[in-house]
N, C-alpha and C positions, 0 to 999 in steps of 0.2 A: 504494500500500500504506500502510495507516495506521499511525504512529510503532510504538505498541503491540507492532503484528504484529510491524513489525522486530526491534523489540526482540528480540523470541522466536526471531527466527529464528537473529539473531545468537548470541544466547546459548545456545541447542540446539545450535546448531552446532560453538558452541565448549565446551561440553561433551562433542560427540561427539568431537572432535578431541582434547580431555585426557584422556577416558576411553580412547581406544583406542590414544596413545601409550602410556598407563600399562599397561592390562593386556595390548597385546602383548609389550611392552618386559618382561614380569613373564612372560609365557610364553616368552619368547625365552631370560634367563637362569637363569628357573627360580629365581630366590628374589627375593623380596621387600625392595625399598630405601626409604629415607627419600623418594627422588625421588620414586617410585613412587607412594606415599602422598599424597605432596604434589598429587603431579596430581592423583587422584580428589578430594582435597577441596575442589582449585582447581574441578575440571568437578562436582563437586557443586553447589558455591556458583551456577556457571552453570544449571546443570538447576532449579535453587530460583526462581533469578531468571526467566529462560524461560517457567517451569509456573505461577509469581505473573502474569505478564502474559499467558501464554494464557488462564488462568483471568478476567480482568480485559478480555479480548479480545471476551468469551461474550456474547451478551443471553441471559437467562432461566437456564436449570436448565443444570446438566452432563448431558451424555448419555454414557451408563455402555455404551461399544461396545467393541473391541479394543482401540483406541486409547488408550483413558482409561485403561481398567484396566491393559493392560500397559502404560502412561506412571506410572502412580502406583506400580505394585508396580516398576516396573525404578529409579525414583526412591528406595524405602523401602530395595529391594534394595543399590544403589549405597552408600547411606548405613550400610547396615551393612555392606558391603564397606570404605569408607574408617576405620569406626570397628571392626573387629575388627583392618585392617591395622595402626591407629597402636597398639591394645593388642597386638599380636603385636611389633610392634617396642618397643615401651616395656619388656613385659615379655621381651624376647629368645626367643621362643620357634619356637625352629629348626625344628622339626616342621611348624609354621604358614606358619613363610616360605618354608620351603622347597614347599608345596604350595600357597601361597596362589592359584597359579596354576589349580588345578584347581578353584577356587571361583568365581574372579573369572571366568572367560571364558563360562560358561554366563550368568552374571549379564549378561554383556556384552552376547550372544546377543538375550536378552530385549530388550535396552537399545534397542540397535540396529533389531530389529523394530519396536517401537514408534518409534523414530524415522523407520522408512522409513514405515510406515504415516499418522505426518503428513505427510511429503514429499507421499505420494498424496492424501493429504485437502487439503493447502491447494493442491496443482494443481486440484483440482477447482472449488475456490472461485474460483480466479481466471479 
């Protein structure tokens, strides 16, 4: 497997692993924590670094299939989930934290698809 790859796989991987401490942990008690937060922006930073090196992985063009699209929107999604969390917490606002869980798990959902969806893509390649 070439460096690159790993790289990604690494990194996805532990992305999944930040993302799904954080928003189970956030559906478990039902309101929204500084930890909480901190994960998604930790497995953000992951999914940025990952999707730089799959991207860097490619010869020629992106091919725009499930894959991609729900990789790039569950990325965009993610990223305004960590950044509505830190203005919900900054600005205290309970309403938010307390529901953020019914936001974050659908985003999740998506998240997660696209990442099983490369699981099957890069078995196949190999």
């Amino acid at each position: 497997m070439r460096p690159i790859i790993m790289v990604s796989v690494i990194s996805i991987t532990t992305a999944l692993i930040l993302y799904t401490i954080a928003v189970w942990r956030n559906w478990k008690i039902k309101m929204l924590t500084v930890a909480q937060v901190v994960l998604l922006w930790l497995g953000l930073a992951a999914d940025v670094l990952a999707t730089q090196m799959m991207g860097l992985s490619i010869d020629g063009n992106i091919v725009w299939d499930f894959h991609t699209i729900s990789g790039y929107s569950g990325l965009a999604l993610m990223a305004v989930l960590a950044m509505s969390g830190t203005w919900a917490l900054w600005q205290q606002r309970a309403a938010i934290l307390s529901s953020f869980h019914r936001f974050a798990m659908p985003i999740w959902v998506l998240w997660v698809a696209s990442y099983a969806s490369g699981v099957v893509i890069g078995i196949q390649r190999v």
